[in-house]
DSSP file (Angstrom, degrees, kcal/mol; ACC not computed):
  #  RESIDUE AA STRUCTURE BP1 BP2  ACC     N-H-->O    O-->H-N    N-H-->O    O-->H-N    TCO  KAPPA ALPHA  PHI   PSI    X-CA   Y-CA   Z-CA
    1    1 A X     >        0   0    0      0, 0.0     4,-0.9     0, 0.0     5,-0.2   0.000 360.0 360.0 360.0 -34.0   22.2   12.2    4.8
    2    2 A X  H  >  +     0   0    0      2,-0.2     4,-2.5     3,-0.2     3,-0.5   0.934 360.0  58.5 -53.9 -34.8   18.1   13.0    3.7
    3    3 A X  H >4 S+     0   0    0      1,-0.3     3,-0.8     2,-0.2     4,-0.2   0.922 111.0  41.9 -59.6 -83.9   19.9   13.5   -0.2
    4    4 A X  H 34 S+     0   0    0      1,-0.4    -1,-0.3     2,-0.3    -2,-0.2   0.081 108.5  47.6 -88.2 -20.9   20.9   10.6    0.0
    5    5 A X  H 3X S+     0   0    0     -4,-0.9     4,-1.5    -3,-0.5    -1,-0.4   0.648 116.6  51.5 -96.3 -32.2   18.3    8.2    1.5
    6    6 A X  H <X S+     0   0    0     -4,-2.5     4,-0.9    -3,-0.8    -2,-0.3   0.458 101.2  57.3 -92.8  34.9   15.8    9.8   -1.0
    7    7 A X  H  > S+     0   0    0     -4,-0.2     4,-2.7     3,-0.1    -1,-0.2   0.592 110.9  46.8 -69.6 -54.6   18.3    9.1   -3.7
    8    8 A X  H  > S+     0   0    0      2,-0.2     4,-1.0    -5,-0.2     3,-0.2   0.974 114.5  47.5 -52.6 -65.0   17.8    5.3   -2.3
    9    9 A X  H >X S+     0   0    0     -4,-1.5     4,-4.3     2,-0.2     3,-2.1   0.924 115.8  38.2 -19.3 -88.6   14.3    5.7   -2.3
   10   10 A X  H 3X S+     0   0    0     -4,-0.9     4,-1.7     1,-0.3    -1,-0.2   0.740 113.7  57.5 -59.7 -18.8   13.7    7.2   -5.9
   11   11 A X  H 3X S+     0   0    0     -4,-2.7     4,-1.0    -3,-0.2    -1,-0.3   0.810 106.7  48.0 -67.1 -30.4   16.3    5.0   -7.2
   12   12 A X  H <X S+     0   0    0     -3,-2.1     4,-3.6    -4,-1.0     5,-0.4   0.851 113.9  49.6 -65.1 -55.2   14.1    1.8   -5.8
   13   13 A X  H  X S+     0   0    0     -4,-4.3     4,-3.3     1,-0.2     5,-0.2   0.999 105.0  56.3 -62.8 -51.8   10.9    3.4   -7.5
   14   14 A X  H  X S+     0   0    0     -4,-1.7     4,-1.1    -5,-0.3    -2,-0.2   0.836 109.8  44.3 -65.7 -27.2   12.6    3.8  -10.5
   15   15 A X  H  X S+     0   0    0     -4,-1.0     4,-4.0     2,-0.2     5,-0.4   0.879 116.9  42.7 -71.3 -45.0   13.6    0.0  -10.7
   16   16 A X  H  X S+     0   0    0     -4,-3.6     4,-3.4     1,-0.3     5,-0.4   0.998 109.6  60.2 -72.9 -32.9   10.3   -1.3   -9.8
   17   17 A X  H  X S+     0   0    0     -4,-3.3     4,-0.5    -5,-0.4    -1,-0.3   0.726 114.0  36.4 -61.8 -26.9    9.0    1.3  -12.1
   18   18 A X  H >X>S+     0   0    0     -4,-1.1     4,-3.0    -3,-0.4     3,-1.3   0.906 107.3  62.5 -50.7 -67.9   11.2   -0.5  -15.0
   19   19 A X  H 3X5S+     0   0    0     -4,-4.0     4,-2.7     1,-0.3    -2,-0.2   0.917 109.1  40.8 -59.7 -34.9   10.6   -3.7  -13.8
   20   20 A X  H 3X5S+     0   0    0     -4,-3.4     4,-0.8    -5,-0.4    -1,-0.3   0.959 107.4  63.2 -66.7 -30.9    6.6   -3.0  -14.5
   21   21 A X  H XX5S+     0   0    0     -3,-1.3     4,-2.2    -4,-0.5     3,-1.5   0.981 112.8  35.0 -57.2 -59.6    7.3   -1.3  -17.7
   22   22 A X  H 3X5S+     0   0    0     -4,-3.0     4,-0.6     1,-0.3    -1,-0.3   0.890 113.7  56.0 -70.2 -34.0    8.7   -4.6  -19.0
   23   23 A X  H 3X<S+     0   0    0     -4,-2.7     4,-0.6    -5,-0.5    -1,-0.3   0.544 104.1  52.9 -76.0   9.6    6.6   -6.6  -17.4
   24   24 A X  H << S+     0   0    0     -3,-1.5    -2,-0.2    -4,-0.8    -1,-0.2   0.678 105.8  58.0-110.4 -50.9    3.7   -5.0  -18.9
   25   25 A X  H  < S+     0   0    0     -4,-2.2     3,-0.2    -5,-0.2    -2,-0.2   0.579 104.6  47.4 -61.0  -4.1    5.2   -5.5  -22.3
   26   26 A X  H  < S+     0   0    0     -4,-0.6     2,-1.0     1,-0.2     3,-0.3   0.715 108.4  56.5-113.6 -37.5    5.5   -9.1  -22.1
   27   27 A X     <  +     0   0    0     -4,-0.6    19,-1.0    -5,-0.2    -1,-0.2  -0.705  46.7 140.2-124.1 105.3    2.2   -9.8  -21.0
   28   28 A X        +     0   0    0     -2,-1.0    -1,-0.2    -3,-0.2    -3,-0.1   0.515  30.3 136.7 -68.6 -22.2   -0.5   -8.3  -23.2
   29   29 A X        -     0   0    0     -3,-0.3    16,-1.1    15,-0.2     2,-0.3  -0.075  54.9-131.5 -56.8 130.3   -2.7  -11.5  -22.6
   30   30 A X  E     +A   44   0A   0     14,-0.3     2,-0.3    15,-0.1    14,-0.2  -0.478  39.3 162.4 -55.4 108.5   -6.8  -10.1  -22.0
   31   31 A X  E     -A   43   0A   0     12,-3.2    12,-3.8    -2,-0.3     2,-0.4  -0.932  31.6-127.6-141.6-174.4   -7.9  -11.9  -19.0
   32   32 A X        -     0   0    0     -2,-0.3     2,-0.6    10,-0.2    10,-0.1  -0.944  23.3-116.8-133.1 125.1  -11.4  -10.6  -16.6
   33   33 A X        -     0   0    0     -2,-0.4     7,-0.8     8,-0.3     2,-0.6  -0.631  29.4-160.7 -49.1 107.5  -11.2  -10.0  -13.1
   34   34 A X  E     +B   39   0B   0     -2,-0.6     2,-0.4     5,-0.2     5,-0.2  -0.745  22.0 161.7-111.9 129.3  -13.6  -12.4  -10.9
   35   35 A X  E >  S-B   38   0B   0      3,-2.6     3,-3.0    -2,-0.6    -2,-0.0  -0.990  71.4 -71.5-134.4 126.2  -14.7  -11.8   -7.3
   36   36 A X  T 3  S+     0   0    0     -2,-0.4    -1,-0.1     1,-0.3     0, 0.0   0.282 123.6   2.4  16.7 -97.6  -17.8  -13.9   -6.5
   37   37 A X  T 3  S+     0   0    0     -3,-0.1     2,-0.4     2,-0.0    -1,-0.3   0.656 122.5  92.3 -89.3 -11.4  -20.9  -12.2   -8.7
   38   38 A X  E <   +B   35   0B   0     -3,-3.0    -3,-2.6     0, 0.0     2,-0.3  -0.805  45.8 163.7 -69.6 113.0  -18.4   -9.8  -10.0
   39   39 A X  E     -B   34   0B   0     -2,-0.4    -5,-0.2    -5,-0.2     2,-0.0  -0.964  26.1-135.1-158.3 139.2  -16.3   -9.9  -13.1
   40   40 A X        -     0   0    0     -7,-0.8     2,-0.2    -2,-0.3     3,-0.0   0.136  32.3 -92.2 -62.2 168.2  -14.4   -6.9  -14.9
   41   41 A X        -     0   0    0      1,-0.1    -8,-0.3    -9,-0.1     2,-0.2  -0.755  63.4 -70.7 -85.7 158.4  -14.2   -6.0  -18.5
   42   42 A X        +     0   0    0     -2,-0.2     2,-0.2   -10,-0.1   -10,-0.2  -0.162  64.1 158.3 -15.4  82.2  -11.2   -7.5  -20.6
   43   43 A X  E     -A   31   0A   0    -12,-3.8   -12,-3.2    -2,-0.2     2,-0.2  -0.743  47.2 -99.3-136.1-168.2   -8.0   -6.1  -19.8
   44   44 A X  E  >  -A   30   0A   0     -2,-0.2     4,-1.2   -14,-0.2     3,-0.4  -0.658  36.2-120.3 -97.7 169.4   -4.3   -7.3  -20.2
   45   45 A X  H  > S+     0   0    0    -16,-1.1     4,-1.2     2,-0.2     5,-0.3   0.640 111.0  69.9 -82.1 -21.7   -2.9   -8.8  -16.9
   46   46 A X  H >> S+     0   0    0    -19,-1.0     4,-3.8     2,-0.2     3,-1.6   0.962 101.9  50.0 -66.1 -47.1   -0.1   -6.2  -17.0
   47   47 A X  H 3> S+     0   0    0      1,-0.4     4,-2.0    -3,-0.4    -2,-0.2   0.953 107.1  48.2 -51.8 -77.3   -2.8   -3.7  -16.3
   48   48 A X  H 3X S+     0   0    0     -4,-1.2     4,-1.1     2,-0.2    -1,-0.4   0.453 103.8  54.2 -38.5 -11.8   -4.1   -5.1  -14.0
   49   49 A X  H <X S+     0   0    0     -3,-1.6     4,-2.1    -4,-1.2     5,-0.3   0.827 113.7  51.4 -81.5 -54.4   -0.9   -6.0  -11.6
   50   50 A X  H  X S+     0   0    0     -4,-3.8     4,-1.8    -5,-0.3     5,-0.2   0.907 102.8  55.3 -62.6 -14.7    0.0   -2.1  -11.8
   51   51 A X  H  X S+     0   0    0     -4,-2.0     4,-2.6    -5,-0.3    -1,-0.2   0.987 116.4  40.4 -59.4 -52.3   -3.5   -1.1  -10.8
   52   52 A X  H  X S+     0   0    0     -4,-1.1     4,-1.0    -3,-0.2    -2,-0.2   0.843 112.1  52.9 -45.9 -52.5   -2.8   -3.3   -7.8
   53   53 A X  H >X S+     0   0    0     -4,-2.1     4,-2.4     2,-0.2     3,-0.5   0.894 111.9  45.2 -54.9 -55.2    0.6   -2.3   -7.3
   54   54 A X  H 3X S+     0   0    0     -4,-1.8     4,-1.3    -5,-0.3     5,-0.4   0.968 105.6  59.2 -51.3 -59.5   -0.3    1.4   -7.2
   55   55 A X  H 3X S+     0   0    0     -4,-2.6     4,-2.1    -5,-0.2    -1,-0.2   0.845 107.3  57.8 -31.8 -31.8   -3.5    0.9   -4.8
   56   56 A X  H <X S+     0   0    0     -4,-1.0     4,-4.3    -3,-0.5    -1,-0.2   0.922 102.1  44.8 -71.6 -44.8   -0.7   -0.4   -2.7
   57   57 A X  H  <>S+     0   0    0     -4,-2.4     5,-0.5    -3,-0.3     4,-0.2   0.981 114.5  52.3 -52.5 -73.8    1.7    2.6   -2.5
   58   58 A X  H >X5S+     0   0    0     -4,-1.3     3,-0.8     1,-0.3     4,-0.7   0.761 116.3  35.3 -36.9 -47.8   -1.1    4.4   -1.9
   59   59 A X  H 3X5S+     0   0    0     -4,-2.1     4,-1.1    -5,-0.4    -1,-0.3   0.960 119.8  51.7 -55.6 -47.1   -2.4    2.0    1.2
   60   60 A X  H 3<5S+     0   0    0     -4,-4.3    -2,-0.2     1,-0.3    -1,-0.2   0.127 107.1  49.5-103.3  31.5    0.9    1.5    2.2
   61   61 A X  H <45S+     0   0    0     -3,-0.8     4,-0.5    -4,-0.2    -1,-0.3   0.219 114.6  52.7-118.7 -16.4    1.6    5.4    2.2
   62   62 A X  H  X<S+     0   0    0     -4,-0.7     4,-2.3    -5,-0.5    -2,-0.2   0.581  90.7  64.4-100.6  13.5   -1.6    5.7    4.3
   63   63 A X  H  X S+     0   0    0     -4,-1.1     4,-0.8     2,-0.2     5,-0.3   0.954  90.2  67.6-104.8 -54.0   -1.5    3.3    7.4
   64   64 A X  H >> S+     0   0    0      1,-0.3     4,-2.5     2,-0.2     3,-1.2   0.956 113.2  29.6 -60.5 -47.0    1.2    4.8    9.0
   65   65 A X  H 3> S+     0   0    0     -4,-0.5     4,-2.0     1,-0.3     3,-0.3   0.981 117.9  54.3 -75.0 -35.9   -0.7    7.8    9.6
   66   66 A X  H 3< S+     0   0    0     -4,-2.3     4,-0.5    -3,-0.3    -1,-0.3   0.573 112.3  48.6 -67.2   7.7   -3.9    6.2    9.8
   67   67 A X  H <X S+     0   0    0     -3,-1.2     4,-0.7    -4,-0.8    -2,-0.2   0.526 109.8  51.8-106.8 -16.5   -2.3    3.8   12.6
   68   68 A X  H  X S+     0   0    0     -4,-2.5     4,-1.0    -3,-0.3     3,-0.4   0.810 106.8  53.9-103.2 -10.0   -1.0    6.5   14.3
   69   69 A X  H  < S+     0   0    0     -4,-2.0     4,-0.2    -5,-0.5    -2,-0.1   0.901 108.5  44.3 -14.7 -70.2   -4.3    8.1   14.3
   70   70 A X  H  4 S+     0   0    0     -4,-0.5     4,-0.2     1,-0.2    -1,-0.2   0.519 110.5  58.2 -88.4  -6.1   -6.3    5.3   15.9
   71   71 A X  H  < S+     0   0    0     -4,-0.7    -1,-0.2    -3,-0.4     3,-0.2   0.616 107.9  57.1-104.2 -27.3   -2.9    4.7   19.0
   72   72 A X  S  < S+     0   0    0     -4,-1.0    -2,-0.2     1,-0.3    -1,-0.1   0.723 103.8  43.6 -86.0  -8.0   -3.7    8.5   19.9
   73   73 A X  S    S+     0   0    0     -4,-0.2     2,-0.8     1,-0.1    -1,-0.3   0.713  99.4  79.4-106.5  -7.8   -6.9    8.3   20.6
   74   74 A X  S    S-     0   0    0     -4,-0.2    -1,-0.1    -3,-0.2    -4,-0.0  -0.788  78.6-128.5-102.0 108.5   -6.9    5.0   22.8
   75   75 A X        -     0   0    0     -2,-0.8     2,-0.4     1,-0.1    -2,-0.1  -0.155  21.7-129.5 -66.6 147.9   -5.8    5.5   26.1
   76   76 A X    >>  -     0   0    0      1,-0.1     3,-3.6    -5,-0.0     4,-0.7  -0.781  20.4-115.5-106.2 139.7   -2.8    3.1   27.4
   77   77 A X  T 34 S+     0   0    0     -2,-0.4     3,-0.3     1,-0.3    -2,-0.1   0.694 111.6  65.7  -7.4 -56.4   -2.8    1.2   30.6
   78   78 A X  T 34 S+     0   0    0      1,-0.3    -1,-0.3     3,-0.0    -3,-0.0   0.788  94.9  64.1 -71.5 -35.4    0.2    3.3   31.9
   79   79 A X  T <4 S+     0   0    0     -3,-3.6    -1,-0.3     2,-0.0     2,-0.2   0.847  85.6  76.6 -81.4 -19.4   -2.0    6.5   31.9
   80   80 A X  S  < S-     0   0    0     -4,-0.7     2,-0.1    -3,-0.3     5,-0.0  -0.686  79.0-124.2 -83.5 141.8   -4.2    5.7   34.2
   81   81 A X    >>  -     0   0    0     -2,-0.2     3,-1.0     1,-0.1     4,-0.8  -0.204  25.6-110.5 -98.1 167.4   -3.6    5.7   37.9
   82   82 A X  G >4 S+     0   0    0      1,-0.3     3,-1.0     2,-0.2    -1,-0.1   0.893 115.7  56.1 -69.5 -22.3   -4.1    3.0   40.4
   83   83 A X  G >4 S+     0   0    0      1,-0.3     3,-1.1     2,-0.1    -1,-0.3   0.601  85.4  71.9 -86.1   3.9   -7.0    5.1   41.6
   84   84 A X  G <4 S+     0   0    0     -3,-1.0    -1,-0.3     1,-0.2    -2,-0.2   0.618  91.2  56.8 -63.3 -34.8   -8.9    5.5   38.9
   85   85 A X  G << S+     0   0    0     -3,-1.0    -1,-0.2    -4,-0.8    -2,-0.1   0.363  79.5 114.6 -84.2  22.4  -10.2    1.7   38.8
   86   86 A X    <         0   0    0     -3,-1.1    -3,-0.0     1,-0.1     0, 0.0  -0.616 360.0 360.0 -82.4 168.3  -11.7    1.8   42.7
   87   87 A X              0   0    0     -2,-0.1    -1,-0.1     0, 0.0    -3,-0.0   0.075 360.0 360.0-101.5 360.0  -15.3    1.5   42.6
């Protein structure tokens, strides 16, 4: 069954991985990133979406672990006992 859901998997990367390929080839056009006082050098828009797209795998291969990180260290309600809040 593991063969076979990362079969799913790499077959899913390999599509989007197409689907940029082409889309990268259709749009060449040079445009500049702007974030307030910021702006990028000249690059074609294709480039830029995969730059994004990859930063995203990458995030969105690292919050699971950084979320399960930050749930282990904060203690839940349930562990504590009713005598632990008297004063």
């Amino acid at each position: 069954m593991a063969i076979f859901i990362n079969f799913v998997i790499s077959l899913i990367m390999a599509l989007w991985f197409g689907t940029l390929a082409v889309f990268a080839i259709q749009n060449v056009t040079p445009t500049a990133l702007r974030f307030t006082f910021w702006e990028s050098i000249q690059l074609p828009i294709s480039i830029l979406l995969i730059f994004c797209f990859g930063v995203g795998l990458v995030l969105g291969a690292l919050m699971p672990i950084l979320w399960q990180r930050s749930q282990k260290r904060r203690p839940r309600l349930e562990d504590f006992d009713e005598f632990d809040f008297e004063a």
